[in-house]
SEMARKOL-173285 format. One record per residue (C-alpha): z, y, x negated; residue number from 1. Coordinates in steps of 0.2 Angstrom, whole numbers. Each point is the difference from the previous one (the first is absolute). Layout:
BEGIN
{{Z,Y,X},NUM}
...
//
This chain:
BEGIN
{{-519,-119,-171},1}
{{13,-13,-9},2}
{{9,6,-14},3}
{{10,-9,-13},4}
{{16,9,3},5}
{{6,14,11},6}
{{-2,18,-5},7}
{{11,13,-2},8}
{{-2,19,-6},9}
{{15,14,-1},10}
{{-7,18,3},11}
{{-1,15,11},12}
{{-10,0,16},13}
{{-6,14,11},14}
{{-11,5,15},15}
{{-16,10,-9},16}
{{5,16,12},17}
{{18,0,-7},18}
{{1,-3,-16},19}
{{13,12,-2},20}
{{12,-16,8},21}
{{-2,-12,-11},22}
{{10,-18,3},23}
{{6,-15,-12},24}
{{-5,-17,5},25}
{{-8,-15,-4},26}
{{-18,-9,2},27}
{{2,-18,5},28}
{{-14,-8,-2},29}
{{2,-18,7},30}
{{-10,-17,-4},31}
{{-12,1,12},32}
{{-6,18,-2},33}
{{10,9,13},34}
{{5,18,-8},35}
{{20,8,8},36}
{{7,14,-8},37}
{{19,2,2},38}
{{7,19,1},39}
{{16,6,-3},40}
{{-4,15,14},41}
{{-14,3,11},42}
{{-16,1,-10},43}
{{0,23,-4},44}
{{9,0,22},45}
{{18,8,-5},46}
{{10,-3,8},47}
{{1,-18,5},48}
{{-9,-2,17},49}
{{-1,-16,12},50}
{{-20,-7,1},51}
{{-6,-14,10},52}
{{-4,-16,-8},53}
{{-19,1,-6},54}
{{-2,18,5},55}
{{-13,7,-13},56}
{{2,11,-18},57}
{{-17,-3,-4},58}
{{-1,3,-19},59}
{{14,2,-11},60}
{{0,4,-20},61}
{{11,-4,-15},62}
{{1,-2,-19},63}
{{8,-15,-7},64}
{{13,0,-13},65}
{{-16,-7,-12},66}
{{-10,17,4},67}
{{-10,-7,10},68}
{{-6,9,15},69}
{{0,-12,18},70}
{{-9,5,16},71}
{{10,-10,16},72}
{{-15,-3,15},73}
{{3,-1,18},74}
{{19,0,-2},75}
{{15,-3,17},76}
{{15,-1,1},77}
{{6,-18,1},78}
{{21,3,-3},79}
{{13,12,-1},80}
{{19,0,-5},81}
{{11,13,4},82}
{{16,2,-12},83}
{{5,11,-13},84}
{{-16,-1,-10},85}
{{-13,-3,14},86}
{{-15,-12,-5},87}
{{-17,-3,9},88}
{{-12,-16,-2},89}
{{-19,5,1},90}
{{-11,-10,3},91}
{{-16,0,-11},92}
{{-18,-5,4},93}
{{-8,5,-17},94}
{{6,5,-18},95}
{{-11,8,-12},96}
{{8,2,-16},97}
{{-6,11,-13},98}
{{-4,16,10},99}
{{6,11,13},100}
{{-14,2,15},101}
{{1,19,9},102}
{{4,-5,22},103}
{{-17,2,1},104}
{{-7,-6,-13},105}
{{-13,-17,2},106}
{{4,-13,-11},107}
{{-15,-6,-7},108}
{{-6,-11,-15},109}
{{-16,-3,-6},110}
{{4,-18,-10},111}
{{14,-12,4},112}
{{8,-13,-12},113}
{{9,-15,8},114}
{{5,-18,-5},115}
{{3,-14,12},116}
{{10,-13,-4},117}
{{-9,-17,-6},118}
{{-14,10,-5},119}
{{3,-2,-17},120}
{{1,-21,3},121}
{{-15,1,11},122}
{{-11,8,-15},123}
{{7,-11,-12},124}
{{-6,11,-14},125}
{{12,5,-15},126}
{{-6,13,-13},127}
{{15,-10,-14},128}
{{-8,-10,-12},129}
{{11,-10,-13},130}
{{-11,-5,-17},131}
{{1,-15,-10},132}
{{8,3,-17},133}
{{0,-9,-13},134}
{{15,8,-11},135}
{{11,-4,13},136}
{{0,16,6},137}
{{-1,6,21},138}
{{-12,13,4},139}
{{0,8,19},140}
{{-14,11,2},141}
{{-5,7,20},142}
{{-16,7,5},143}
{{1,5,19},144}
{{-13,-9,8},145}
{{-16,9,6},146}
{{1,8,16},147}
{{-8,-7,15},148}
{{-10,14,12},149}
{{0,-5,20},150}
{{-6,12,11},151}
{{11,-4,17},152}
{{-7,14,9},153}
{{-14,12,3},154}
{{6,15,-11},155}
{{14,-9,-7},156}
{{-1,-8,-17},157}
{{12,-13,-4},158}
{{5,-8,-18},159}
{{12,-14,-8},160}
{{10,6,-15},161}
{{14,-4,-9},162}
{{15,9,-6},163}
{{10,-6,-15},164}
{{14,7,-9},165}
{{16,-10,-11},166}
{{16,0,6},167}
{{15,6,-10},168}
{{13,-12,-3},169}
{{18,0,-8},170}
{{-5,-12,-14},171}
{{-10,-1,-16},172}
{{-4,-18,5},173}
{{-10,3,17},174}
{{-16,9,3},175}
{{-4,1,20},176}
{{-20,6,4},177}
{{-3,1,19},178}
{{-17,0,8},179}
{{-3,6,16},180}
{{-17,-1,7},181}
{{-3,15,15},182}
{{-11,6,11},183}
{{-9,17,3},184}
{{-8,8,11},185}
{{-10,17,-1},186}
{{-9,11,13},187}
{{-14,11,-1},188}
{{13,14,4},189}
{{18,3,4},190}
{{3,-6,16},191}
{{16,-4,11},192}
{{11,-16,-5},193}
{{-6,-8,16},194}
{{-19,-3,-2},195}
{{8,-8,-18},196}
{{13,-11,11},197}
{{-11,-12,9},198}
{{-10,-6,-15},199}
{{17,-4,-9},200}
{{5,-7,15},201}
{{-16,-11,2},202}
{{1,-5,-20},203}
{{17,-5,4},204}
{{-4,-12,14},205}
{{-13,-6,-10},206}
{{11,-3,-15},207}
{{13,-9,15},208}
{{-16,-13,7},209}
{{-6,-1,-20},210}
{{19,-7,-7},211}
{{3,-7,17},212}
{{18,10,-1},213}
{{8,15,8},214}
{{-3,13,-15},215}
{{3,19,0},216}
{{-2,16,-8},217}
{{12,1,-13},218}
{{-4,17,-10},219}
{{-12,15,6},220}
{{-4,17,-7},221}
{{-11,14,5},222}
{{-10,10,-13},223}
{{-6,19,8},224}
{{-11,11,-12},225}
{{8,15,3},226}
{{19,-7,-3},227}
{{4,-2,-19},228}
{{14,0,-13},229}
{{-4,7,-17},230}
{{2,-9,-16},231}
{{11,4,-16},232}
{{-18,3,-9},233}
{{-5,12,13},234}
{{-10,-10,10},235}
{{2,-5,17},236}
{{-1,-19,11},237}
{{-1,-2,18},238}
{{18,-5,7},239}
{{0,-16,6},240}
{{10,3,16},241}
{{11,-15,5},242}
{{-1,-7,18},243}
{{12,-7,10},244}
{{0,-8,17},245}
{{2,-15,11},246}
{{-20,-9,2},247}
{{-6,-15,8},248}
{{-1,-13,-3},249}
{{16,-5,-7},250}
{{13,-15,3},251}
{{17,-2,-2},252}
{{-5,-16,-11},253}
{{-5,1,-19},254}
{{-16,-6,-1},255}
{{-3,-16,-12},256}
{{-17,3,-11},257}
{{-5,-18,-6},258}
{{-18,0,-4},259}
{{-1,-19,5},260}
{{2,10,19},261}
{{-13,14,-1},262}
{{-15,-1,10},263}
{{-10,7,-15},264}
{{3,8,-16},265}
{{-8,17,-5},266}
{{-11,-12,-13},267}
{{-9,-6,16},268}
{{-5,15,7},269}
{{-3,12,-16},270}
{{-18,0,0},271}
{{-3,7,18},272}
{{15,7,3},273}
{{-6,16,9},274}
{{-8,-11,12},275}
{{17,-9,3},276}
{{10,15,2},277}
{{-15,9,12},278}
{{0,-16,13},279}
{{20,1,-2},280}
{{-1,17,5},281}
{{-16,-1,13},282}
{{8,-15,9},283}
{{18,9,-1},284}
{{-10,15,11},285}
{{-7,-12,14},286}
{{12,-15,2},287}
{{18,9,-6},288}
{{10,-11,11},289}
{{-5,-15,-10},290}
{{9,5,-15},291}
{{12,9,7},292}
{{4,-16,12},293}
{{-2,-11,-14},294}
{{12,9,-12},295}
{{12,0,13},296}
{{1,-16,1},297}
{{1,-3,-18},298}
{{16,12,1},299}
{{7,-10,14},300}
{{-3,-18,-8},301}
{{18,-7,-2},302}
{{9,11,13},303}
{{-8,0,17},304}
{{-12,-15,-3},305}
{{-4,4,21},306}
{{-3,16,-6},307}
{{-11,-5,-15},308}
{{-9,-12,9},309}
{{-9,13,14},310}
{{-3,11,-12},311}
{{-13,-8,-11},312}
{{-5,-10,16},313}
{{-5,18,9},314}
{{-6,4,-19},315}
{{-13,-14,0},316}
{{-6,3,19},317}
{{-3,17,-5},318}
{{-11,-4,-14},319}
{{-9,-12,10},320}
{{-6,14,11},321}
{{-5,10,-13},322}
{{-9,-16,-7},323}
{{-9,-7,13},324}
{{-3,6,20},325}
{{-5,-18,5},326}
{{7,-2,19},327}
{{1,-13,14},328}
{{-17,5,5},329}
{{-10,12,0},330}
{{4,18,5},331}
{{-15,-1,14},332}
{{5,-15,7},333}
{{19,6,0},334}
{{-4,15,8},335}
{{-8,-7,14},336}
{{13,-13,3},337}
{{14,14,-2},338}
{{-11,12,14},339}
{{-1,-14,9},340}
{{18,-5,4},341}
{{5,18,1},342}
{{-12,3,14},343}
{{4,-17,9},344}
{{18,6,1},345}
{{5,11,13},346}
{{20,1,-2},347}
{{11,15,-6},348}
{{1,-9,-19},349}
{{-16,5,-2},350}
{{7,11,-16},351}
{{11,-14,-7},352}
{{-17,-12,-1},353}
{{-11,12,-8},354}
{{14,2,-11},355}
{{2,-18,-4},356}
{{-16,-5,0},357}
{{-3,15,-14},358}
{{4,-12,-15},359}
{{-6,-14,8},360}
{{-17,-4,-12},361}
{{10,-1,-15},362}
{{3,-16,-9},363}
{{18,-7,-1},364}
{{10,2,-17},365}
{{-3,-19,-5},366}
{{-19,3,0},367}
{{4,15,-9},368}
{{10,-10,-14},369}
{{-13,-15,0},370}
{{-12,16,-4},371}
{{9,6,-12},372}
{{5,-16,-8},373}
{{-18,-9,0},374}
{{-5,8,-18},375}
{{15,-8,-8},376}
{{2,-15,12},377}
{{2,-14,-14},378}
{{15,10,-6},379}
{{9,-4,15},380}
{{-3,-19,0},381}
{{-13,-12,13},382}
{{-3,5,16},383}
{{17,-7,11},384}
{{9,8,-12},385}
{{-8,18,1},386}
{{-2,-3,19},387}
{{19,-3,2},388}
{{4,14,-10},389}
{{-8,11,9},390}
{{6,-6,15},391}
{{17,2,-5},392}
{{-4,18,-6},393}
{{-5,3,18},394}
{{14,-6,8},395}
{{13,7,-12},396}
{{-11,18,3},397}
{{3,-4,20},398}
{{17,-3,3},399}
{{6,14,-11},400}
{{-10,10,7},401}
{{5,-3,18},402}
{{14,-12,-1},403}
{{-6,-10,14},404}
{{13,-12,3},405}
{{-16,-13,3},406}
{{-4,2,-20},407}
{{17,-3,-6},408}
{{-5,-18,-2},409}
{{-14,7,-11},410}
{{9,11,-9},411}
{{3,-4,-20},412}
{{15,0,-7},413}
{{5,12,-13},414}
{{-3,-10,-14},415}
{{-18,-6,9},416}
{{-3,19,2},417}
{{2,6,-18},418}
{{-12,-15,-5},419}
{{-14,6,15},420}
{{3,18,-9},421}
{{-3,-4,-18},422}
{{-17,-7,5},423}
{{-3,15,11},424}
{{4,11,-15},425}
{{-11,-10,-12},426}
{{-13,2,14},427}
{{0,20,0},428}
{{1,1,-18},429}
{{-16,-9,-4},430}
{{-9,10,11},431}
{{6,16,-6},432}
{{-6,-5,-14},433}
{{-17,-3,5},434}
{{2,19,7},435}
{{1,4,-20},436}
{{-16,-8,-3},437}
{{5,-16,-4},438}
{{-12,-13,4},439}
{{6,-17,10},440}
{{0,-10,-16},441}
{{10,13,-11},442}
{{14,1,14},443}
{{0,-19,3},444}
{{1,-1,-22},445}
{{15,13,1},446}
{{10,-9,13},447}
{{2,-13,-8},448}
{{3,9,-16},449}
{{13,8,7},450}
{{17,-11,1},451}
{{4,12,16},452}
{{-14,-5,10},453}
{{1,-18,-5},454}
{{17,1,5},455}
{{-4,5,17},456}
{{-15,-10,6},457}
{{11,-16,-8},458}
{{15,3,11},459}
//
């Protein structure tokens, strides 16, 4: 999670079976999600007692000096000061703001509300509209646009919405209206935050391959049916309960939203969306590690190119497996030759052959890359030129790898490396996007719509 700014709340804070011994302290809540409270006593244990560094509170409660109620979730100790006025650091893994849970109360939602950021630039849809006057005068009106209905999962319905409202300002002369398109997410039933987790986390991804950026959460909140606040006209709403905590992916480095950059817009993939998101979400189940491995590497790019590199290098390997099980030969002929040598060898590394020989059918990672690269071939130049690259690739794979002195000579230099890795990268995107449904042509038209990709087949 990325936030604009760090958070902080003053309140009260307690443990649920003390709440007799109630604490001051404050919330902290820093940029990249992580929840600490800071106490000035020991969380409802009077008097002061020593704790070990991350030894376990569990759940603690508090109301905020705003009245709103805050459940802390699997809270430790992280620091503690003795003096006058002891004070204790607790570490927070999850805040919920806006209702105090029971110790053993589940906390469960049935429909999830969340924005991403970039999301808003990816859809590149705006509900303002300014009308042409002709008496000089400026009308602004907004509509929200119409929602869009995904489903991401069995028993899950999904929806794009957007949230509008105008911002107060100190001046007659400037009128602020901010748009914020969201998502949300609803179950069939209230169920645990978890089974909600891993689809945000896959839409997140996919927003991250989509924008070709490092982008997070930046807002969620949790709606349960049975948790609500009543309204001035005797009414009541579902409490939108505010969540806070550190999720994946993140980086340290803002992400930079040009639209010359993404992959694909939302305007591309609106009319079978449902199909996008469902191969997203079926390829994430069976071949995980690519994206995880290929993110990775996009996290990396620009620190650790070494780093980098491997990783979307092992991305692509693995994706070739999945792809394709061509081999040297075929698995008969291999296992005759295999059951032959073991059998001719009579020595005590008998365990050490059959270990080594267990691979030995599969085809090396430059057969893998010219695989992989064949659809998209022309995008890579005439044949010496893809030849040498994947060559290169190879040896640059190799040697860091094993560091086998005998490479070194091989062995690219850094700046020949972050060149061998932008083509690698352009490689793995194109076919994931093929894994989304796009045919050969269309990912072949969007690279060389998009500047990024051009940018790194070009280098």
């Amino acid at each position: 999670m990325r936030l604009e700014s760090e958070l902080e709340y003053k309140g009260l804070f307690w443990q649920p079976q003390k709440d007799d011994q109630k604490t001051h302290g404050v919330l902290k809540i820093s940029k990249n999600g992580q929840p600490t409270v800071e106490l000035i006593g020991d969380a409802g244990e009077f008097p002061f007692t020593l704790h070990q560094g991350g030894e376990e509170i569990d759940r603690l409660h508090g109301i905020l000096e705003s009245g709103d109620s805050v459940t802390l979730d699997h809270c430790s100790y992280q620091y503690q000061h003795f003096g006058h006025l002891p004070q204790s650091t607790i570490r927070v893994e999850r805040a919920y703001i806006g209702h105090s849970y029971s110790p053993e109360e589940p906390i469960n939602f049935y429909k999830l509300q969340f924005f991403v950021e970039g999301l808003d630039k990816w859809l590149n849809i705006s509900g303002l509209e300014f009308p042409v006057s002709s008496n000089n005068k400026l009308a602004i009106e907004y509509s929200p646009p119409d929602a869009v209905p995904f489903v991401p999962a069995k028993g899950i319905k999904g929806t794009i919405k957007w949230g509008w409202n105008v911002i107060p300002r100190n001046s007659n002369s400037i009128i602020a209206i901010e748009e914020r398109p969201y998502i949300e997410i609803e179950a069939d039933e209230e169920t645990a935050f978890q089974q909600f987790e891993e689809i945000i986390f896959r839409l997140n991804n996919f927003l991250c391959f989509a924008l070709d950026e490092t982008v997070t959460l930046m807002s969620l909140h949790g709606f349960s049916k049975n948790i609500k606040t009543d309204r001035l006209d005797g009414n009541q709403f579902e409490t939108p309960i505010a969540f806070f905590s550190q999720t994946l992916p993140f980086s340290d480095i803002q992400p930079k939203l040009d639209p010359r950059n993404f992959l694909f817009g939302f305007p591309v993939v609106s009319q079978r969306l449902d199909d996008v998101f469902s191969k997203w979400i079926s390829y994430f189940d069976i071949a995980h590690p690519v994206i995880g491995l290929y993110l990775a590497s996009k996290i990396d790019n620009g620190t650790y190119i070494e780093r980098s590199f491997l990783s979307v290098i092992q991305a692509l390997e693995v994706m070739q497996r999945r792809k394709s099980p061509k081999t040297v030969m075929s698995t008969e002929e291999f296992e005759t030759i295999k059951s032959e040598l073991i059998n001719a060898y009579s020595g005590k590394k008998k365990r050490w052959l059959k270990g080594i020989l267990k691979h030995a059918n599969e085809i090396s990672l430059r057969d893998r890359l010219a695989e992989l690269v064949e659809p998209f071939r022309d995008l890579y130049g005439d044949k010496e030129t893809l030849d040498s690259l994947l060559t290169d690739v190879a040896n640059a794979r190799n040697y860091l790898t094993h560091y086998d002195p005998k490479l070194a000579d091989k062995a690219p230099s850094l700046i020949e490396l972050y060149y061998l890795n932008q083509k690698m990268e352009a490689l793995c995107q194109m076919h994931l996007l093929g894994v989304i449904g796009f045919s050969d042509d269309e990912i072949i038209e969007a690279a060389k719509k998009s500047r990024a990709i051009r940018e790194r087949l070009s280098n």
